[in-house]
N, C-alpha and C positions, 0 to 999 in steps of 0.2 A: 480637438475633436474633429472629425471626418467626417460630414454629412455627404450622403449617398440621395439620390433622387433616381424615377425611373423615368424613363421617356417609352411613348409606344402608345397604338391605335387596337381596338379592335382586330383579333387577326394578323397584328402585327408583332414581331418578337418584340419583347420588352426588356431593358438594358437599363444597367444602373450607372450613373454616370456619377462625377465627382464632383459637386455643387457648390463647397467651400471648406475651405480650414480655419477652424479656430483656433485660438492657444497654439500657433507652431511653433516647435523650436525643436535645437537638433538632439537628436534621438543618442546617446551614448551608452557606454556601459557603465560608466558609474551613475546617470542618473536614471535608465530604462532598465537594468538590466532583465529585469522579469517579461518586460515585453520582447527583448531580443530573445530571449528565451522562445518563446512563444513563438514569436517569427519563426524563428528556425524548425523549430516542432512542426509549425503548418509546410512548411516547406519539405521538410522529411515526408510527412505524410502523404502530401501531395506527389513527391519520390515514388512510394510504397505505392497509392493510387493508379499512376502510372504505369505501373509495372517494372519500371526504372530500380526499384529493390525489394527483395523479397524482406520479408516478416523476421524473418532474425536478423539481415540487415537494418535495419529499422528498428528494431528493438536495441540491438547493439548501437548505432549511433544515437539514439534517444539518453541511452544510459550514459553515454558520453558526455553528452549535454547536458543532462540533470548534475553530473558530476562534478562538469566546470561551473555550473551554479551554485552547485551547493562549496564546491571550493571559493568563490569568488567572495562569496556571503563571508564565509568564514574569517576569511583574511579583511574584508569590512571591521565588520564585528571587532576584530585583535586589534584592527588599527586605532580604533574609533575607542577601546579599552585605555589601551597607550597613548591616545589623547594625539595620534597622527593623521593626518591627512589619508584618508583610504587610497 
């Protein structure tokens, strides 16, 4: 977990800084994959935001990415059926 803190005065802009890590460990696709997911989501959108990609681009790489997820899951799933290592 990522705890966020802000710093800042009256009058002063206020900023969220990064205070500490709990539980770190490294981020993969077989053990995150829904957060990488997500990552990337916020990152397209942040794209779209931008102005960096229009609304059907954006739509169309979202769909791409739900796809490799939902492909990803799947092939889990069959492994994990067949009693194999995903």
């Amino acid at each position: 977990m990522h705890t966020l803190g802000t710093k800042g005065a009256r009058g002063m802009e206020e900023r969220a800084r990064l205070v500490g890590i709990e539980h770190d460990h490294r981020i993969t696709k077989e053990t995150d994959n829904q957060f990488l997911f997500e990552y990337q989501r916020a990152i397209l959108l942040s794209l779209k935001d931008s102005g960096a990609l229009d609304e059907a681009q954006y739509r169309y790489a979202e769909e791409k990415l739900k796809a490799q997820l939902r492909a990803y899951i799947r092939k889990q799933n069959s492994a994990k059926k067949k009693g194999e290592r995903p």
